[in-house]
Backbone as XML, in Angstrom:
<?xml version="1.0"?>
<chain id="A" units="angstrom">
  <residue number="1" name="UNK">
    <atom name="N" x="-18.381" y="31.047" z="-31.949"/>
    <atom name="CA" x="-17.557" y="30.502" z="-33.013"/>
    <atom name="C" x="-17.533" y="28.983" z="-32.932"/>
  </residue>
  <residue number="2" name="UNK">
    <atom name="N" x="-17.372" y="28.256" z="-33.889"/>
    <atom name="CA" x="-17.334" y="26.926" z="-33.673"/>
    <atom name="C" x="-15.729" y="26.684" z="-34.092"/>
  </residue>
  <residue number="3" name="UNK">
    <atom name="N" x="-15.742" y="25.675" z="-33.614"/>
    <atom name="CA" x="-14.331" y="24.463" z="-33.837"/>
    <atom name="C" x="-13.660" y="24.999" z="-34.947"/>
  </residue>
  <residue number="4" name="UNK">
    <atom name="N" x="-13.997" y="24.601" z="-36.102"/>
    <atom name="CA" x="-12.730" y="25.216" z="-37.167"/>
    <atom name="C" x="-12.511" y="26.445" z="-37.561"/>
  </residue>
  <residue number="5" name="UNK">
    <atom name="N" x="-13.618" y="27.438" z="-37.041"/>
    <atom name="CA" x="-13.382" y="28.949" z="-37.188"/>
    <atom name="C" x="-11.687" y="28.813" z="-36.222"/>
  </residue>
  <residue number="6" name="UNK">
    <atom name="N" x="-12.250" y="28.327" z="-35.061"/>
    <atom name="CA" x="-11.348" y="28.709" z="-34.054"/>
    <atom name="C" x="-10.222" y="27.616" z="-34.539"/>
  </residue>
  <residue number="7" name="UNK">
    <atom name="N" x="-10.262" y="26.906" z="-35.134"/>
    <atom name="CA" x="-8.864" y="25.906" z="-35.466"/>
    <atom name="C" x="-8.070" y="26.691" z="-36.564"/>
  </residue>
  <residue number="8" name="UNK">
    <atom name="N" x="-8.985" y="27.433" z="-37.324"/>
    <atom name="CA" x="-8.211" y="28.456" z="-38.011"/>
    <atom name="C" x="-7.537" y="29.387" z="-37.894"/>
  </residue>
  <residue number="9" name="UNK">
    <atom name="N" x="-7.685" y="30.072" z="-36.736"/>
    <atom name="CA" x="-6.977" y="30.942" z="-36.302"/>
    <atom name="C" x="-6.165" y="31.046" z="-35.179"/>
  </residue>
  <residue number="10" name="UNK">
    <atom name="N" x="-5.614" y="29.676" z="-35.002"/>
    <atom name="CA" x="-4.379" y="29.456" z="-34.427"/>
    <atom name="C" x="-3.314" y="29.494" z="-35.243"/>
  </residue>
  <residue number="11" name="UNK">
    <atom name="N" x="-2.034" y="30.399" z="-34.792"/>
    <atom name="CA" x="-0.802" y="29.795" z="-35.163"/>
    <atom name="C" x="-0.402" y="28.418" z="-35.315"/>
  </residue>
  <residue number="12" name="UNK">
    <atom name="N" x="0.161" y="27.716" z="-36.240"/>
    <atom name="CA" x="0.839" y="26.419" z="-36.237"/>
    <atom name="C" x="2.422" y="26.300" z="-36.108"/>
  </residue>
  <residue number="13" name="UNK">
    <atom name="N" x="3.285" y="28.017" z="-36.479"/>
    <atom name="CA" x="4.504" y="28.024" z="-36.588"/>
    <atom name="C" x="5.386" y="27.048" z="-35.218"/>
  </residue>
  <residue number="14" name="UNK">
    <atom name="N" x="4.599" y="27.287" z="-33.965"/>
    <atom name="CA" x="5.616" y="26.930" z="-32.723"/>
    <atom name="C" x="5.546" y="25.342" z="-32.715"/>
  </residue>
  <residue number="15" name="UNK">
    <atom name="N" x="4.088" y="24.858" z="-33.287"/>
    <atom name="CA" x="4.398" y="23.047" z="-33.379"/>
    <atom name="C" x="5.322" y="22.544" z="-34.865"/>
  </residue>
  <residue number="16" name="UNK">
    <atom name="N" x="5.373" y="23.726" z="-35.303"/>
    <atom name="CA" x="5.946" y="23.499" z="-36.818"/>
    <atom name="C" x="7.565" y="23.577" z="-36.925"/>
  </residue>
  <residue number="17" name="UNK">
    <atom name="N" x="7.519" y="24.375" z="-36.013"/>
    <atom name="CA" x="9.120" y="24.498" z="-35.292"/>
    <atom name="C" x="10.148" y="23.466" z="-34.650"/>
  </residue>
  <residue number="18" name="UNK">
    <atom name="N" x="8.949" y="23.123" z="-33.322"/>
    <atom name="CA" x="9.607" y="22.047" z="-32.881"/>
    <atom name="C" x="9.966" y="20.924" z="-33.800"/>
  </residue>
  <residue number="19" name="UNK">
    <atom name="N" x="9.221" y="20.376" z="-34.686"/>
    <atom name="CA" x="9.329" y="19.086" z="-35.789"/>
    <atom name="C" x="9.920" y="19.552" z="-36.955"/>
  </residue>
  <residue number="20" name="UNK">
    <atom name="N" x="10.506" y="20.767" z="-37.317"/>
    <atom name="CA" x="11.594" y="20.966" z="-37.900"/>
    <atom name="C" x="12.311" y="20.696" z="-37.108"/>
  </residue>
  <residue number="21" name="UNK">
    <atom name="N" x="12.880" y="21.168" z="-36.052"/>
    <atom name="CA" x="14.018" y="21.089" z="-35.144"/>
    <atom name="C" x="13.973" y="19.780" z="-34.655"/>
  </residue>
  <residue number="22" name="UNK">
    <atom name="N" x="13.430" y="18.995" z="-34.882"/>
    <atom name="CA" x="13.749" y="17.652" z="-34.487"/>
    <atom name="C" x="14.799" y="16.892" z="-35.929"/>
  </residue>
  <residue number="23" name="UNK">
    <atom name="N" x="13.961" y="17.251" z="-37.000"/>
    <atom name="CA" x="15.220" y="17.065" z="-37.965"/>
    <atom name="C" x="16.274" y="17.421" z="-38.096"/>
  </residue>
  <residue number="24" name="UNK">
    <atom name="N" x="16.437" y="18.566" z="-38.101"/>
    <atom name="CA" x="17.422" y="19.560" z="-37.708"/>
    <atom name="C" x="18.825" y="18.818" z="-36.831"/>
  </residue>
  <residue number="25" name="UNK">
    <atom name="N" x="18.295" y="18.570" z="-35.569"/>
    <atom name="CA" x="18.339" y="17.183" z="-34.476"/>
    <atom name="C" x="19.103" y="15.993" z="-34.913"/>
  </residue>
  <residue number="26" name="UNK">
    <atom name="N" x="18.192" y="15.375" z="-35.947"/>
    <atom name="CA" x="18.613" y="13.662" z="-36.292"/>
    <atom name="C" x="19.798" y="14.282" z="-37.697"/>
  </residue>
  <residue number="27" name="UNK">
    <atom name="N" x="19.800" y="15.777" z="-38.188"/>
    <atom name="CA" x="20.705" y="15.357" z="-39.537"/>
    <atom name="C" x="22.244" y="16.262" z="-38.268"/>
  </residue>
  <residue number="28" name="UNK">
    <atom name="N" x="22.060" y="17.021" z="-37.468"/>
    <atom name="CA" x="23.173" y="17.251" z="-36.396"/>
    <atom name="C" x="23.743" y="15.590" z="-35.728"/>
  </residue>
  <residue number="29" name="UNK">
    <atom name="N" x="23.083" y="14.872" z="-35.110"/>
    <atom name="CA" x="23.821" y="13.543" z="-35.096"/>
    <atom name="C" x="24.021" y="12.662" z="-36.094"/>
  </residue>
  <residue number="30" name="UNK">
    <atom name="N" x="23.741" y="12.838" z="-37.376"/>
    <atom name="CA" x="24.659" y="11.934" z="-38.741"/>
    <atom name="C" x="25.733" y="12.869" z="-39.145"/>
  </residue>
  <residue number="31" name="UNK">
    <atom name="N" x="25.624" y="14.208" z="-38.992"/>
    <atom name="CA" x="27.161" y="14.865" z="-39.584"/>
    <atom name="C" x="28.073" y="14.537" z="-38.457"/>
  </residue>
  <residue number="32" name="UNK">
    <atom name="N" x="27.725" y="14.614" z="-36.966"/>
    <atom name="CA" x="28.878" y="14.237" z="-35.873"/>
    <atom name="C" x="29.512" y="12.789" z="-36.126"/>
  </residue>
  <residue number="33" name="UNK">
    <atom name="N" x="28.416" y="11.581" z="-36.204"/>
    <atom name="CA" x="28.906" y="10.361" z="-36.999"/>
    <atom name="C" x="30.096" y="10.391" z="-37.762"/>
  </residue>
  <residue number="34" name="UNK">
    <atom name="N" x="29.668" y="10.870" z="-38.834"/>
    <atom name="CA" x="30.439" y="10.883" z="-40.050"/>
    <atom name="C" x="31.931" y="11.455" z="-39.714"/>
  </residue>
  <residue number="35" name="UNK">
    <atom name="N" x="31.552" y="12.787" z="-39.198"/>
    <atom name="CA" x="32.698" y="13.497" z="-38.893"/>
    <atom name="C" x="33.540" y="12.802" z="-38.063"/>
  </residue>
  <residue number="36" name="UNK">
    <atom name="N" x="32.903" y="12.129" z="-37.040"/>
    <atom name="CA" x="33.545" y="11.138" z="-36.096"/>
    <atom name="C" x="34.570" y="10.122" z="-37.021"/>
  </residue>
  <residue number="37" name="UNK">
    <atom name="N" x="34.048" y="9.598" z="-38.025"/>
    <atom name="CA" x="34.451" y="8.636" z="-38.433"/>
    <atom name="C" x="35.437" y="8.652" z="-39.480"/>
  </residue>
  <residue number="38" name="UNK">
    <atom name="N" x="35.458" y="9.585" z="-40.107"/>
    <atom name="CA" x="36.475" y="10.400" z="-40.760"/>
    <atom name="C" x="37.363" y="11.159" z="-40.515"/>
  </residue>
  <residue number="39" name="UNK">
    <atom name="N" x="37.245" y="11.292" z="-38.849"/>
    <atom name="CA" x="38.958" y="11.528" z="-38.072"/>
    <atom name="C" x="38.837" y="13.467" z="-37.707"/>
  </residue>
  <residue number="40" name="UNK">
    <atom name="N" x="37.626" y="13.697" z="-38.248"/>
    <atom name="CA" x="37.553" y="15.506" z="-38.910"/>
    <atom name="C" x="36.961" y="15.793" z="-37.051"/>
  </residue>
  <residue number="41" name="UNK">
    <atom name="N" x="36.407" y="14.838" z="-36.147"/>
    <atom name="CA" x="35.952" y="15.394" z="-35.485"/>
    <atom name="C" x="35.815" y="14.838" z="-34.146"/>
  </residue>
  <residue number="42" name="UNK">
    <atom name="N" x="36.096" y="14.547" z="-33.079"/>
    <atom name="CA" x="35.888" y="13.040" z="-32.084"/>
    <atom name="C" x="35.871" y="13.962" z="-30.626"/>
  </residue>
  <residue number="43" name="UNK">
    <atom name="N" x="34.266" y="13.235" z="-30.240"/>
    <atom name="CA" x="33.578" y="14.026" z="-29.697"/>
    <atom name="C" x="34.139" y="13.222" z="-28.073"/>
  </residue>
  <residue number="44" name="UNK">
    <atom name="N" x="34.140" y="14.297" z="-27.147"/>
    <atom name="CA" x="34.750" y="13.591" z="-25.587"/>
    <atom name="C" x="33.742" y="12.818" z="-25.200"/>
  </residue>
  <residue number="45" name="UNK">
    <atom name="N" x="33.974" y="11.740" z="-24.639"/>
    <atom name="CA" x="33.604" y="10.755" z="-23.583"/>
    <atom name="C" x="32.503" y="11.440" z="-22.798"/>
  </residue>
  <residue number="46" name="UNK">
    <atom name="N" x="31.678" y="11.496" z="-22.435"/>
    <atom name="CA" x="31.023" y="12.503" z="-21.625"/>
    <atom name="C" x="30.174" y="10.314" z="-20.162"/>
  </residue>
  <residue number="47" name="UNK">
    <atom name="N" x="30.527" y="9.638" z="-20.838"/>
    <atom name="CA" x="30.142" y="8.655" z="-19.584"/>
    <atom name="C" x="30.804" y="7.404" z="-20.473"/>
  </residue>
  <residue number="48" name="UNK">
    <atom name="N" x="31.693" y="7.141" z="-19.238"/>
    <atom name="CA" x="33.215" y="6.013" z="-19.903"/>
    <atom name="C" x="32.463" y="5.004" z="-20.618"/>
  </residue>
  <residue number="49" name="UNK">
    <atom name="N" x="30.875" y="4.390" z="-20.461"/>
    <atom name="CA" x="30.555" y="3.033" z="-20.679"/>
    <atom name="C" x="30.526" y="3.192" z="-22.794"/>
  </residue>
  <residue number="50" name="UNK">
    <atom name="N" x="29.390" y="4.544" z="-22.416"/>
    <atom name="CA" x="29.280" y="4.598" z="-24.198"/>
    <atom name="C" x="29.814" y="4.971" z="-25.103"/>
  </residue>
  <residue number="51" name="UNK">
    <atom name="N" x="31.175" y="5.710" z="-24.341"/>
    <atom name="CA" x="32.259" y="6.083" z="-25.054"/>
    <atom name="C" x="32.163" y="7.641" z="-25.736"/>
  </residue>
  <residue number="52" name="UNK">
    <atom name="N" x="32.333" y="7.581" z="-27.111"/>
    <atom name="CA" x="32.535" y="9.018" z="-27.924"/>
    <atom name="C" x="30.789" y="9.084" z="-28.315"/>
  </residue>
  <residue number="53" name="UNK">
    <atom name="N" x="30.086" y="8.454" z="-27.920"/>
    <atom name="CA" x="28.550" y="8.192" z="-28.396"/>
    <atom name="C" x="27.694" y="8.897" z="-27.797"/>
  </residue>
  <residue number="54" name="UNK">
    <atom name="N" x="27.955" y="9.574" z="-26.128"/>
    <atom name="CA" x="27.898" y="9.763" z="-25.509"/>
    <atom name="C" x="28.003" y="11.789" z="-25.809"/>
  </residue>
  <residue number="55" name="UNK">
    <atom name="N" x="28.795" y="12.076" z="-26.357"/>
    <atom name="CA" x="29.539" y="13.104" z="-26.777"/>
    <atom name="C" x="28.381" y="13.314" z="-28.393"/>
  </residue>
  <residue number="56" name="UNK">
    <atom name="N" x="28.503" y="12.875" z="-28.987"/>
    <atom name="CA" x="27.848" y="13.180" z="-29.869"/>
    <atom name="C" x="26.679" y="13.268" z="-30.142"/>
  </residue>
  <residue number="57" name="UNK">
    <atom name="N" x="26.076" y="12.156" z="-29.105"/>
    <atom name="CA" x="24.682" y="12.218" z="-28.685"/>
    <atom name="C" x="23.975" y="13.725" z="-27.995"/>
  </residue>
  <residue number="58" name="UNK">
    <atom name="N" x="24.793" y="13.618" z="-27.086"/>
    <atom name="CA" x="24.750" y="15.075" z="-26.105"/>
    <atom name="C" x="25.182" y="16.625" z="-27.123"/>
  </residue>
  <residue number="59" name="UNK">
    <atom name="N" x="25.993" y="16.644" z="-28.025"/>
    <atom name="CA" x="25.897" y="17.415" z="-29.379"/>
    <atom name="C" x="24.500" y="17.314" z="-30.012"/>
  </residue>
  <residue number="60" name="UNK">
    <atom name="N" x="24.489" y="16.695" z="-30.259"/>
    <atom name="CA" x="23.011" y="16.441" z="-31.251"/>
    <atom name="C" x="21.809" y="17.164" z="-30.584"/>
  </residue>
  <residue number="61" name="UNK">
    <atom name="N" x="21.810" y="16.829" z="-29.092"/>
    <atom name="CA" x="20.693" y="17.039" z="-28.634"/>
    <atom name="C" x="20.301" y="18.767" z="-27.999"/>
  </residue>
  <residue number="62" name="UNK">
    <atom name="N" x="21.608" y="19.398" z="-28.248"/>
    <atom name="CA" x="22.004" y="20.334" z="-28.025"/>
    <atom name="C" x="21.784" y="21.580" z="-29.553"/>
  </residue>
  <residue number="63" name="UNK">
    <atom name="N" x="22.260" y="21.253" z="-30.335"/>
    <atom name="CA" x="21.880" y="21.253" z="-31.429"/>
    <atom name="C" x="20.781" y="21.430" z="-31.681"/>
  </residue>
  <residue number="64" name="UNK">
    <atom name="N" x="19.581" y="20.568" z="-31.540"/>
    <atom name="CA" x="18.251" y="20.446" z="-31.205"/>
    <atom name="C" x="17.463" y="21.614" z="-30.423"/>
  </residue>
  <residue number="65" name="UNK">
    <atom name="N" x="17.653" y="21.722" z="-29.700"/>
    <atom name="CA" x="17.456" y="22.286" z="-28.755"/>
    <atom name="C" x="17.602" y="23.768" z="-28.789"/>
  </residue>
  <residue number="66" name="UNK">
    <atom name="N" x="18.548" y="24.476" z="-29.463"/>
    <atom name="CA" x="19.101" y="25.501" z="-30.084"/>
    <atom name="C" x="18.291" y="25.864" z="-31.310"/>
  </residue>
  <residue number="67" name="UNK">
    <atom name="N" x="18.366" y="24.587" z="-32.153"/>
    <atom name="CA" x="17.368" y="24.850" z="-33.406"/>
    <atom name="C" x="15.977" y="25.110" z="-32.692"/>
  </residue>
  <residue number="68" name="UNK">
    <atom name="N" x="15.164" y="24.414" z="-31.837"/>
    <atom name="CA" x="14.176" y="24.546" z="-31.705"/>
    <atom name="C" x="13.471" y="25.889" z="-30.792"/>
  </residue>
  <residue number="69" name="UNK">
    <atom name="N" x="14.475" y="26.281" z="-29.697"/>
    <atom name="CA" x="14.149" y="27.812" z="-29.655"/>
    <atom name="C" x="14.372" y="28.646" z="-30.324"/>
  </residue>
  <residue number="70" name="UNK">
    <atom name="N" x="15.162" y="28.844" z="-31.309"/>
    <atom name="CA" x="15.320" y="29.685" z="-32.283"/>
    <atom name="C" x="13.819" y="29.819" z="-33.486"/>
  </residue>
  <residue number="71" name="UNK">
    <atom name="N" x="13.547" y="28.570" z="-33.825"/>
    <atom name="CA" x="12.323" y="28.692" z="-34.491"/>
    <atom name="C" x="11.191" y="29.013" z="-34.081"/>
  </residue>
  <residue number="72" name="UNK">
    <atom name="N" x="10.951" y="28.490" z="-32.444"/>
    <atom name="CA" x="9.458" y="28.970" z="-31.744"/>
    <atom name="C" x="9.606" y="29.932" z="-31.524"/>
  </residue>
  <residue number="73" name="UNK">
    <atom name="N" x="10.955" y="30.923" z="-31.628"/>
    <atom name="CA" x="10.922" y="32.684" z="-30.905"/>
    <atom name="C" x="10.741" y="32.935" z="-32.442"/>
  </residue>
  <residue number="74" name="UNK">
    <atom name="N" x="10.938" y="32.406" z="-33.307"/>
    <atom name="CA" x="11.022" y="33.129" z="-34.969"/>
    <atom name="C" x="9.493" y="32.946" z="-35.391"/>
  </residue>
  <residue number="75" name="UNK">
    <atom name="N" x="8.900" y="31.372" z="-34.920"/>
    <atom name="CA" x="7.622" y="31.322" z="-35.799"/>
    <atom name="C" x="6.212" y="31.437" z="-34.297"/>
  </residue>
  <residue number="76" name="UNK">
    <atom name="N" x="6.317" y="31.548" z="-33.432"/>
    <atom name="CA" x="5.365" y="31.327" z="-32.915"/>
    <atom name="C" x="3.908" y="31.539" z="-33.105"/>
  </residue>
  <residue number="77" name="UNK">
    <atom name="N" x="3.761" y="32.725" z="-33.794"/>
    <atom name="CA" x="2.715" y="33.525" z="-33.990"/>
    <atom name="C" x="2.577" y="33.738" z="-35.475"/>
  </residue>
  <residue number="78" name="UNK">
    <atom name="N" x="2.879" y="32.881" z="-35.928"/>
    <atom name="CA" x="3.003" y="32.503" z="-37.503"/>
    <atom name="C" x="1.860" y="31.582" z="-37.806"/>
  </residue>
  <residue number="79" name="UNK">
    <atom name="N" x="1.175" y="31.476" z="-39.091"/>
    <atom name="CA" x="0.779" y="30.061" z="-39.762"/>
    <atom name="C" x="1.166" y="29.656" z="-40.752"/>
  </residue>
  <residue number="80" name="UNK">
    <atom name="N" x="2.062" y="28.608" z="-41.248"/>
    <atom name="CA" x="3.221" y="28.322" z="-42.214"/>
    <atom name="C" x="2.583" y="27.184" z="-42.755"/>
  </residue>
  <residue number="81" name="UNK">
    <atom name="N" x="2.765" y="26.824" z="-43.967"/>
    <atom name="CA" x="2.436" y="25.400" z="-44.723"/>
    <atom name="C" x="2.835" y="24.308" z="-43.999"/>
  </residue>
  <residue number="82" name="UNK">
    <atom name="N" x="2.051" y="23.880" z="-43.651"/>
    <atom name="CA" x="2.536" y="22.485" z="-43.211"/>
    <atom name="C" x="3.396" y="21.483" z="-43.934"/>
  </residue>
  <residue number="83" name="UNK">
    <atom name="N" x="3.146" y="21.617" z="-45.131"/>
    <atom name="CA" x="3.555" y="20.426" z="-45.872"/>
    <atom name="C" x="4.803" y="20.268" z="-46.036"/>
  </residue>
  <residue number="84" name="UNK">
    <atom name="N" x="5.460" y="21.669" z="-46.509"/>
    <atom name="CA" x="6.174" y="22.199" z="-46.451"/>
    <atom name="C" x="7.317" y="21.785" z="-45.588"/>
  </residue>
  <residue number="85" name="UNK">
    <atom name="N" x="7.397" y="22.295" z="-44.696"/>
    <atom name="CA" x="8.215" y="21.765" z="-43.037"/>
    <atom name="C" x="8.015" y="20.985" z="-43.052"/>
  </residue>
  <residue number="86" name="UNK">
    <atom name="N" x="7.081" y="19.532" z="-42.896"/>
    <atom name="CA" x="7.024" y="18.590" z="-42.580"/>
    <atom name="C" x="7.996" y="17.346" z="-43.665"/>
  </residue>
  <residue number="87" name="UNK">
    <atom name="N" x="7.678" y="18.137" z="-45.489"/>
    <atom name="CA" x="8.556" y="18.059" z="-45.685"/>
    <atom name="C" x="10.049" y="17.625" z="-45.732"/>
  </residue>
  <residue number="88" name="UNK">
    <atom name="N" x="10.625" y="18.836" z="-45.147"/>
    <atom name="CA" x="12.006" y="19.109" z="-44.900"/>
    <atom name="C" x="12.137" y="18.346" z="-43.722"/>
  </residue>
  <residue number="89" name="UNK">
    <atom name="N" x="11.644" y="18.419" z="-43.071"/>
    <atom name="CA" x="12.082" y="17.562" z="-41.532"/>
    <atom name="C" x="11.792" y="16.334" z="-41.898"/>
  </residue>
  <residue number="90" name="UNK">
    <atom name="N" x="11.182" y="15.859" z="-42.669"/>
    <atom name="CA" x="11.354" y="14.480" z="-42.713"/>
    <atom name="C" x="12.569" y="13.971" z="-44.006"/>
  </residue>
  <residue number="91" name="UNK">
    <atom name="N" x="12.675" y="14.457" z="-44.432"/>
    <atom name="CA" x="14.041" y="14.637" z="-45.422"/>
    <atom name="C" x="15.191" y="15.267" z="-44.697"/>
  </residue>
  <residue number="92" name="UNK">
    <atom name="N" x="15.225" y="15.735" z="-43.876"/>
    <atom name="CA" x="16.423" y="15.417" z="-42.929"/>
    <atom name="C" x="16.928" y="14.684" z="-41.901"/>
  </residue>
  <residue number="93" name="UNK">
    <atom name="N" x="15.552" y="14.096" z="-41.256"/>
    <atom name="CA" x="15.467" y="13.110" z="-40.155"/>
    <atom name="C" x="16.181" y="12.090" z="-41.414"/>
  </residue>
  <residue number="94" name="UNK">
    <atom name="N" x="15.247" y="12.125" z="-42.370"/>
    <atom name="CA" x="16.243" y="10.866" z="-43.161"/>
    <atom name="C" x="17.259" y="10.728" z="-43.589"/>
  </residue>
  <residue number="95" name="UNK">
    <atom name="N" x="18.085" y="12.297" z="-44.033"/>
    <atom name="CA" x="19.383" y="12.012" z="-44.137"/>
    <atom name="C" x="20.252" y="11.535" z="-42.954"/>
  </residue>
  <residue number="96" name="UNK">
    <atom name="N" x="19.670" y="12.467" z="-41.696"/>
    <atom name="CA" x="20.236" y="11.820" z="-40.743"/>
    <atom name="C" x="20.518" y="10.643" z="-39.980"/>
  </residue>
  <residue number="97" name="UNK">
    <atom name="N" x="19.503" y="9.859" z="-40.431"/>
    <atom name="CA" x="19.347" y="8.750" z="-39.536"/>
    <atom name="C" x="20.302" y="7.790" z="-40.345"/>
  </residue>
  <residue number="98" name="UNK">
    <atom name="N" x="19.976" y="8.150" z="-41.991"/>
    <atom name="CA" x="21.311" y="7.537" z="-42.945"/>
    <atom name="C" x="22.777" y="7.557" z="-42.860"/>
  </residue>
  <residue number="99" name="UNK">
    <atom name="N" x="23.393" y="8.486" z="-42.509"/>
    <atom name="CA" x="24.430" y="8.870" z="-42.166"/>
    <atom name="C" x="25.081" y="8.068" z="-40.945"/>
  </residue>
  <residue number="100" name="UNK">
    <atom name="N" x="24.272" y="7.442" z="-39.757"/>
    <atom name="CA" x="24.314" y="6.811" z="-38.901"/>
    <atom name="C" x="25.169" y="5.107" z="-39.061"/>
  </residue>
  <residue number="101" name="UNK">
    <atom name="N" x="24.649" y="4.812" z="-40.427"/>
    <atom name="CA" x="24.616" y="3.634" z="-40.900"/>
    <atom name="C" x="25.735" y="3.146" z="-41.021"/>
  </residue>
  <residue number="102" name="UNK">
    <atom name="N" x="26.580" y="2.380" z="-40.929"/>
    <atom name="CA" x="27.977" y="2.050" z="-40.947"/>
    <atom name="C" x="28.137" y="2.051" z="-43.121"/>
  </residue>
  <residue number="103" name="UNK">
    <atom name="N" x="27.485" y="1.058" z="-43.394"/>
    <atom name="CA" x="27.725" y="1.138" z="-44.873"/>
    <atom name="C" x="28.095" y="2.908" z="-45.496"/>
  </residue>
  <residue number="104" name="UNK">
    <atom name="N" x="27.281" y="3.316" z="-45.105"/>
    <atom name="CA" x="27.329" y="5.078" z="-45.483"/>
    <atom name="C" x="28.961" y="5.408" z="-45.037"/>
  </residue>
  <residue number="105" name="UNK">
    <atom name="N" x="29.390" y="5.088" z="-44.013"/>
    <atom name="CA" x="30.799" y="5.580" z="-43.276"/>
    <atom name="C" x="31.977" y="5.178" z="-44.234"/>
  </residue>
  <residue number="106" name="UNK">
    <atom name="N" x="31.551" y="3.390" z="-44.459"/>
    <atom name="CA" x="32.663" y="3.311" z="-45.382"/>
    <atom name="C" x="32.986" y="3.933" z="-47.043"/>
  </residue>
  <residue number="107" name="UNK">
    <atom name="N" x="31.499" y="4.749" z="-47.212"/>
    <atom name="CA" x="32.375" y="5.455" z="-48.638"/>
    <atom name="C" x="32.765" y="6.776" z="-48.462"/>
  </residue>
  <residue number="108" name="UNK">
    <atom name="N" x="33.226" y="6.964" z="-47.548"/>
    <atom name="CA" x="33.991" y="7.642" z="-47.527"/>
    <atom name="C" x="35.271" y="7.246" z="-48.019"/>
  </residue>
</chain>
């Protein structure tokens, strides 16, 4: 068989997973933000220097992490559109990373 026979018939779901779940990831730390900042949510100290940042960070990444085994046990053995997912994860990395933004906090 050559190269793209065999590039074809790999699954892509479990790398497709992880990079959803990385968005997944960045829009879990802009809702803790927000929520933070709007009083709805204030995450513990988890190391005195960085404060509640620390807490939400460690949420987020948790979050992550959760999303992302859940999808590699769901898609592993899958081949899914790329475009698709890549997509969505990048439209959520971007909401998320927006949400971060102080301007965003104050319209609330």
């Amino acid at each position: 068989m050559d190269n793209d026979a065999e590039r074809a018939l790999l699954p892509n779901g479990g790398a497709l997973g992880a990079v959803l779940a990385a968005g997944i990831g960045s829009l879990a730390l802009g809702v803790f933000v927000i929520a933070n900042e709007a009083g709805i949510f204030t995450a513990p100290s988890l190391y005195g220097p960085s404060g509640g940042l620390s807490g939400r960070s460690t949420f987020a990444v948790v979050t992550w992490l959760v999303a992302w085994g859940i999808l590699h046990a769901r898609w592993r053995d899958r081949n899914l559109p790329a475009i698709r997912v890549l997509t969505w994860a990048l439209a959520l990395a971007g909401l998320g990373i927006l949400m971060t933004f102080p301007p965003v906090w104050r319209l609330l």
